[in-house]
C-alpha positions in Angstrom: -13.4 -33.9 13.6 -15.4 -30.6 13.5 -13.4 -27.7 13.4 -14.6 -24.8 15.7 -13.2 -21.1 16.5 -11.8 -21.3 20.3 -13.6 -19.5 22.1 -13.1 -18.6 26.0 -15.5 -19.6 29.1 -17.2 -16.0 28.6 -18.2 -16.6 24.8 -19.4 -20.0 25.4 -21.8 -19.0 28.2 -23.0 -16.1 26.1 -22.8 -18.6 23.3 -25.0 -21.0 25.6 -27.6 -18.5 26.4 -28.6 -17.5 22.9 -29.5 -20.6 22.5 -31.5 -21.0 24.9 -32.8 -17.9 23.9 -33.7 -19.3 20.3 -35.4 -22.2 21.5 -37.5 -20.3 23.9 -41.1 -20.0 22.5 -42.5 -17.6 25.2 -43.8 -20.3 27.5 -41.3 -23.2 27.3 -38.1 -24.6 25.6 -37.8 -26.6 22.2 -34.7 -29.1 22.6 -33.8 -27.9 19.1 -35.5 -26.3 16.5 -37.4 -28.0 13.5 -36.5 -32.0 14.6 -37.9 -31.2 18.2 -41.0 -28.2 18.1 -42.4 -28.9 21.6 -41.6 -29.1 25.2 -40.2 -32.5 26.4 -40.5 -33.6 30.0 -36.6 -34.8 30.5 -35.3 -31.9 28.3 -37.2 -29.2 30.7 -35.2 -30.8 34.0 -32.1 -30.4 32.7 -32.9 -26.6 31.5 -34.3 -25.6 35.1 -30.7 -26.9 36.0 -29.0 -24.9 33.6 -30.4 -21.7 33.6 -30.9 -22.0 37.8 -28.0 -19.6 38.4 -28.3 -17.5 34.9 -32.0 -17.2 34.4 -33.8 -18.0 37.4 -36.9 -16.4 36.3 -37.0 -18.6 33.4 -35.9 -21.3 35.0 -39.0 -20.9 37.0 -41.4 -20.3 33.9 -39.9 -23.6 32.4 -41.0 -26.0 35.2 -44.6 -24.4 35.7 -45.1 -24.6 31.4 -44.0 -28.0 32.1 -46.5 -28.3 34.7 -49.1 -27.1 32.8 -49.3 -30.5 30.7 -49.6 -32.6 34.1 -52.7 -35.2 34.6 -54.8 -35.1 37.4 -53.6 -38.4 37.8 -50.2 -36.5 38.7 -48.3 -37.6 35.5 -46.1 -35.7 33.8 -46.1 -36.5 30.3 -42.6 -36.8 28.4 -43.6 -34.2 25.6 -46.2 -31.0 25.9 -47.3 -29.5 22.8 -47.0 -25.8 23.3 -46.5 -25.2 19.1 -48.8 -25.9 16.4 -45.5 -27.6 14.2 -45.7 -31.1 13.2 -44.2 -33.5 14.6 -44.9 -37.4 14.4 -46.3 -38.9 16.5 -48.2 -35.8 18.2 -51.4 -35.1 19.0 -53.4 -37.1 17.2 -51.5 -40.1 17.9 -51.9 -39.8 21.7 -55.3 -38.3 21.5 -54.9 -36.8 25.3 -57.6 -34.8 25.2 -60.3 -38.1 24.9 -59.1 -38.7 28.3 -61.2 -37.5 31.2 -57.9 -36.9 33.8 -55.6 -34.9 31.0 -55.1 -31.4 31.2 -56.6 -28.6 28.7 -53.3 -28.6 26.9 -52.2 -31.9 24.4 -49.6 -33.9 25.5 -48.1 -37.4 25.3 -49.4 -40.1 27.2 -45.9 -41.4 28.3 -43.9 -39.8 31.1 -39.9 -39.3 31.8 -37.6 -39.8 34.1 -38.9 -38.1 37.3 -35.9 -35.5 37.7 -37.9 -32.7 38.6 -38.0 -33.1 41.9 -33.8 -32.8 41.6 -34.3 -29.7 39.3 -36.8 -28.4 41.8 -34.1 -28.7 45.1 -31.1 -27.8 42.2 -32.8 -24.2 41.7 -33.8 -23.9 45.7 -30.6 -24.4 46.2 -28.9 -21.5 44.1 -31.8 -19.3 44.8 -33.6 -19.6 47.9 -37.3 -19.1 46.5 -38.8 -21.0 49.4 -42.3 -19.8 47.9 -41.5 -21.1 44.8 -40.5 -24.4 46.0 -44.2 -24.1 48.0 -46.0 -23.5 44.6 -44.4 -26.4 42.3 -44.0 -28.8 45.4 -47.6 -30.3 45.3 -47.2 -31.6 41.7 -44.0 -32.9 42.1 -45.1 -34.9 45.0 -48.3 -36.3 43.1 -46.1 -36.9 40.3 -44.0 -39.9 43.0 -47.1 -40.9 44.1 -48.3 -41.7 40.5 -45.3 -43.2 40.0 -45.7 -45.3 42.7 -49.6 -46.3 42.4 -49.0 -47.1 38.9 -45.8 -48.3 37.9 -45.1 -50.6 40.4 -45.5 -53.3 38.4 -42.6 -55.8 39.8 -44.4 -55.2 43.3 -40.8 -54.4 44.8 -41.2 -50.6 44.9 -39.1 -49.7 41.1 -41.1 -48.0 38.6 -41.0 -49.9 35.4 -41.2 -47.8 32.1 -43.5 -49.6 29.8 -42.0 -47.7 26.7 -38.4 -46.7 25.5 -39.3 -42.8 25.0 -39.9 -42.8 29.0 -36.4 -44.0 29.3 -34.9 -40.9 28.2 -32.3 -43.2 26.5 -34.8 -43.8 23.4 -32.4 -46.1 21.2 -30.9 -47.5 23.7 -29.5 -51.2 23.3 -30.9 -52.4 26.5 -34.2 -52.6 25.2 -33.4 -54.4 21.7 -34.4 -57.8 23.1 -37.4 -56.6 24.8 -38.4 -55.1 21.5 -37.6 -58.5 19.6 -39.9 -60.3 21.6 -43.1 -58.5 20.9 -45.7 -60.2 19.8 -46.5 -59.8 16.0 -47.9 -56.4 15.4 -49.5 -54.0 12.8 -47.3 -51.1 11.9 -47.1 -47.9 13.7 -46.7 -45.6 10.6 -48.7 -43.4 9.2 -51.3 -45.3 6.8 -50.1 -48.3 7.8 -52.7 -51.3 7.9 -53.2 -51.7 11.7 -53.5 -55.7 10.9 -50.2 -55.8 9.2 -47.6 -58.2 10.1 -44.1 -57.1 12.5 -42.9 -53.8 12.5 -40.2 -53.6 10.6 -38.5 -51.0 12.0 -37.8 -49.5 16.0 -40.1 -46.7 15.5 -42.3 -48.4 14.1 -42.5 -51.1 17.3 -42.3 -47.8 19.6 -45.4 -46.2 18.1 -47.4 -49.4 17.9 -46.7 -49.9 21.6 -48.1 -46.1 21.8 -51.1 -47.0 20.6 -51.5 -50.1 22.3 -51.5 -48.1 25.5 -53.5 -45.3 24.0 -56.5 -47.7 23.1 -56.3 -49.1 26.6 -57.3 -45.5 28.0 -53.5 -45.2 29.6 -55.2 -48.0 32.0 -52.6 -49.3 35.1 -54.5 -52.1 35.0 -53.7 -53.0 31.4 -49.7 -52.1 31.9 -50.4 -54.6 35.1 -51.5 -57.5 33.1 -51.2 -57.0 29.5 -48.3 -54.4 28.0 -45.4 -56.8 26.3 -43.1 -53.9 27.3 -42.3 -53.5 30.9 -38.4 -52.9 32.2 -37.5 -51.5 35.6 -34.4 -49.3 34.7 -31.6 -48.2 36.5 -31.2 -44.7 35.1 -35.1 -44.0 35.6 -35.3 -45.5 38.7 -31.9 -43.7 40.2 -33.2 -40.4 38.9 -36.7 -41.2 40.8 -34.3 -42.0 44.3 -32.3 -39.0 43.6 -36.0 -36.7 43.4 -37.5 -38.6 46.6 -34.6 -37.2 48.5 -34.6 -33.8 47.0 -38.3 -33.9 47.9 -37.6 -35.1 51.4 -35.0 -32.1 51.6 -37.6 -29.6 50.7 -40.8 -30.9 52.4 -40.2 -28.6 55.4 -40.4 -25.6 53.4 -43.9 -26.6 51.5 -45.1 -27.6 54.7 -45.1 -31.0 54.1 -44.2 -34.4 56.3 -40.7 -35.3 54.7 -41.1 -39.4 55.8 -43.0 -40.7 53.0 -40.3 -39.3 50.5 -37.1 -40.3 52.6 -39.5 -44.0 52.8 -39.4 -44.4 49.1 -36.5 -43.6 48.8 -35.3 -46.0 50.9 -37.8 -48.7 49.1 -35.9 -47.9 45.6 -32.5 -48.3 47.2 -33.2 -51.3 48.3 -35.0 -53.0 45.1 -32.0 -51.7 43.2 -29.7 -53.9 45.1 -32.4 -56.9 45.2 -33.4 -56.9 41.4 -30.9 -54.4 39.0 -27.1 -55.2 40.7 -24.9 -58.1 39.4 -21.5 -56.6 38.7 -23.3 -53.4 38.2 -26.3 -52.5 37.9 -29.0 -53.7 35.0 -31.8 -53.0 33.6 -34.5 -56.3 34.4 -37.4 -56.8 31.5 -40.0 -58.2 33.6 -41.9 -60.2 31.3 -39.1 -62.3 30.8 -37.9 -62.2 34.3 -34.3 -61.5 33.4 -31.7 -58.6 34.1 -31.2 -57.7 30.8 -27.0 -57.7 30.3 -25.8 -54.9 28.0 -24.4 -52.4 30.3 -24.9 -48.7 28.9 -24.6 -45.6 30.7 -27.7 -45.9 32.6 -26.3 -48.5 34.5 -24.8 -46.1 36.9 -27.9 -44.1 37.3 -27.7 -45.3 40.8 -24.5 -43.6 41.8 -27.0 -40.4 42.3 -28.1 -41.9 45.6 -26.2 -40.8 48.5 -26.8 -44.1 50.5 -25.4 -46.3 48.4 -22.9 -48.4 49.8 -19.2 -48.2 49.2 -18.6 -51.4 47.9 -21.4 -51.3 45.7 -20.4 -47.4 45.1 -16.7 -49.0 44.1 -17.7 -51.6 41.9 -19.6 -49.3 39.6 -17.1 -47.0 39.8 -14.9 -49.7 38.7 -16.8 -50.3 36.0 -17.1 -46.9 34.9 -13.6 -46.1 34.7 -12.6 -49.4 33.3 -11.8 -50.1 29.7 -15.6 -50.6 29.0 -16.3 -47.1 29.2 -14.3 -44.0 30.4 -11.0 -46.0 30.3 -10.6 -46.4 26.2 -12.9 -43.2 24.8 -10.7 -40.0 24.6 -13.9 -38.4 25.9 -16.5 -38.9 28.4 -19.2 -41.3 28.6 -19.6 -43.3 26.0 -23.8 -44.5 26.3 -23.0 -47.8 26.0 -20.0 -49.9 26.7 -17.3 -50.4 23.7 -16.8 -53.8 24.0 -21.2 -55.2 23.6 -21.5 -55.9 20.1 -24.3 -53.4 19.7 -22.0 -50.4 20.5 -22.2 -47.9 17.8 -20.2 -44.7 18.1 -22.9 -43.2 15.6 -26.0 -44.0 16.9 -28.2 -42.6 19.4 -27.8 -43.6 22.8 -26.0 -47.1 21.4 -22.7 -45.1 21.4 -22.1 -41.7 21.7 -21.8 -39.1 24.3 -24.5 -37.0 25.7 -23.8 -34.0 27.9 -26.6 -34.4 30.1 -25.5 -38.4 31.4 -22.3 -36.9 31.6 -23.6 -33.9 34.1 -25.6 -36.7 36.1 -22.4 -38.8 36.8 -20.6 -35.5 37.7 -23.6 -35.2 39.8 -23.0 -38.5 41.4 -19.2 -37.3 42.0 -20.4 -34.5 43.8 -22.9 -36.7 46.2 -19.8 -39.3 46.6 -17.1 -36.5 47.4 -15.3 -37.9 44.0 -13.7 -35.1 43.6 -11.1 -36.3 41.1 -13.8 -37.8 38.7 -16.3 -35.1 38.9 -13.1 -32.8 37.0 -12.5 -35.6 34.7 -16.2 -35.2 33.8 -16.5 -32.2 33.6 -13.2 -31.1 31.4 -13.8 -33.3 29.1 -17.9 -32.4 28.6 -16.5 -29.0 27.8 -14.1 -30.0 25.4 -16.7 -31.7 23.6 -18.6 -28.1 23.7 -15.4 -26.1 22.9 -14.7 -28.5 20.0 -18.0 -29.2 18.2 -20.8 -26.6 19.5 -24.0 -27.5 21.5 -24.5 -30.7 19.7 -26.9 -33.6 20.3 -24.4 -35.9 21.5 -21.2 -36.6 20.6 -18.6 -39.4 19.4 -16.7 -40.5 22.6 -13.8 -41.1 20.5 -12.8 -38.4 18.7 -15.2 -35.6 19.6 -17.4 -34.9 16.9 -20.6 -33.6 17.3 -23.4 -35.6 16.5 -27.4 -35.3 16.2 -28.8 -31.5 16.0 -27.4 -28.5 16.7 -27.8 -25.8 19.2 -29.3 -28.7 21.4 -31.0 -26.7 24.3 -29.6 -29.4 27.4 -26.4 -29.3 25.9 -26.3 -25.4 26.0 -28.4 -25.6 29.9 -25.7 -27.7 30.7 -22.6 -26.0 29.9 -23.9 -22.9 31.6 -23.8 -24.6 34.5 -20.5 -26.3 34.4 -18.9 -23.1 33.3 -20.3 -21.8 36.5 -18.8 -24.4 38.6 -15.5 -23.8 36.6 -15.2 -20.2 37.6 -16.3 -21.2 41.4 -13.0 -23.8 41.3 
């Protein structure tokens, strides 16, 4: 494993902030520097979180740069390109500013999991800045109703992703047959004959379903009837609960009727039940009209919703804690469970650990009055901090740090567990 100086609680929050620090570019936050030069949509959520009690201010400027790459449509895309670095594919891949509803700024034309509206509630709630929340509200509200007038695409009131990068969980083994299944295609690569046979590769499959969206003008009427890719997902779809209800909570404050957020809600919780839960919840590909049966991390995105019910609550939980994930790993959570054949302890999101799924399911703890788990959780995500640095992700088994360093979630994150730790 990766040898590491101990340090204390204090160094490791100052430790934390510098590197936030270095991967601030003066209007929004690199996940790490050189493999990831811009602002992604999912990495941005989980630094408001972070820096909420630390850094308000910034926490602040991090969700209006953010903001600043929304669509008049109301989506928010999954990167914004605040940097003139390179980065493949960028800008002239997604060719955002061809499209009549993108903002002045070039972004992606996929989106994230909707966690802002958490991340909106999580820094209300450690600061008070009701006229804050009464600025950024708006957005986040179009942003669910986007969601909802265009990704509805199983007509049961889920929001299908219709591309692994919007997943958060990029790699992730749940979409492997989904990705088999595709049609044959030209190659996403750079120089690449379009009219060239299979990809040959993930990436290359993920840009070439890019660019089939691209070249359909980001139309909801060609994801409706024609995009090969379409999965409602636990983890995206949990987050997206979790957000209606923050919204909900803070409605009153912007002025706003709180019904039509605690509504869809409500709608999601149910279609969770109705199409994702067998013995836990699943993602479903819908053009094969199948739950797709590799449980990964994501499956427990649901535990975020307070409403759940306890059986259902106690069966994941069960699950969780069982020898599939939590119950054979020396650390916590492994992204996928050890015993599917496509576990991989070294590959991204087929394996490893990531700090911020780990702060979600303490999340869910918290929600669920778990207190027991949401220690377990959070001891063990700061041993993996303690032992290897702000790392990417991490091997469940023995802790070493995986992916790039001085990963900006992984550093948001610690500073607020360590917060929590000094509260307890």
């Amino acid at each position: 494993m990766e040898a590491r100086p101990a340090v204390d609680d204090a160094a490791l929050g100052r430790e934390a902030m510098a590197v936030l620090e270095a991967n601030w570019t003066g209007c929004g936050t690199v996940p790490a520097p050189g493999l990831y030069p811009h602002q992604w949509g999912w990495d941005s959520a989980f630094v408001v979180m972070g820096l909420a009690r630390h850094h308000p201010d910034r926490a602040r400027a991090e969700l209006l740069s953010l903001l600043r790459g929304q669509w008049a449509t109301g989506m928010l895309p999954h990167i914004v390109f605040h940097t003139s670095e390179a980065y493949y594919p960028g800008p002239a891949v997604w060719r955002s500013q061809e499209h009549e509803s993108a903002p002045k700024v070039l972004t992606s034309g996929l989106t994230a999991p909707p966690l802002h509206g958490l991340a909106l509630w999580w820094l209300y709630r450690h600061t008070g800045d009701a006229a804050f929340v009464r600025r950024a509200f708006p957005a986040l509200s179009a942003q669910h109703d986007w969601l909802a007038a265009t990704r509805d695409l199983g007509g049961a009131g889920l929001a299908a992703i219709v591309h692994p990068w919007e997943s958060g969980m990029d790699d992730s083994p749940a979409w492997d047959d989904p990705l088999a299944a595709l049609p044959a295609t030209g190659y996403g690569r750079p120089g690449a004959d379009p009219a060239g046979g299979r990809p040959d590769s993930d990436h290359d499959r993920y840009v070439w379903l890019a660019m089939r969206y691209r070249d359909a003008g980001y139309s909801p009427a060609y994801l409706r009837d024609e995009h090969p890719f379409a999965i409602e997902d636990p983890l995206f779809n949990g987050i997206w609960l979790a957000s209606c209800q923050a919204l909900a909570d803070l409605a009153p404050l912007a002025g706003a009727d709180p019904a039509p957020h605690a509504e869809r809600a409500e709608r999601i919780r149910r279609a969770l039940l109705d199409r994702l839960w067998d013995d836990c919840f699943y993602a479903r590909d819908l053009r094969a009209d199948r739950l797709i049966r590799v449980c990964t991390v994501g499956s427990f995105g649901p535990l975020l919703d307070p409403g759940i019910s306890s059986d259902h609550l106690h069966a994941a939980l069960d699950v969780l804690e069982s020898a599939r994930f939590m119950g054979a790993t020396g650390y916590p959570v492994p992204s996928c469970e050890i015993r599917a054949t496509q576990f991989d302890r070294t590959r991204y999101w087929r394996g490893p650990s990531w700090v911020n799924t780990n702060w979600l399911l303490r999340r869910a703890a918290a929600v669920h009055s778990l207190d027991q788990l949401g220690r377990q959780l959070t001891n063990g995500t700061l041993r993996l901090v303690r032992q290897a640095g702000f790392r990417e992700c991490f091997d469940p088994f023995d802790g070493s740090g995986r992916g790039c360093r001085d990963f900006s979630w992984s550093a948001a994150l610690t500073l607020d567990l360590l917060a929590d730790t000094v509260v307890e």
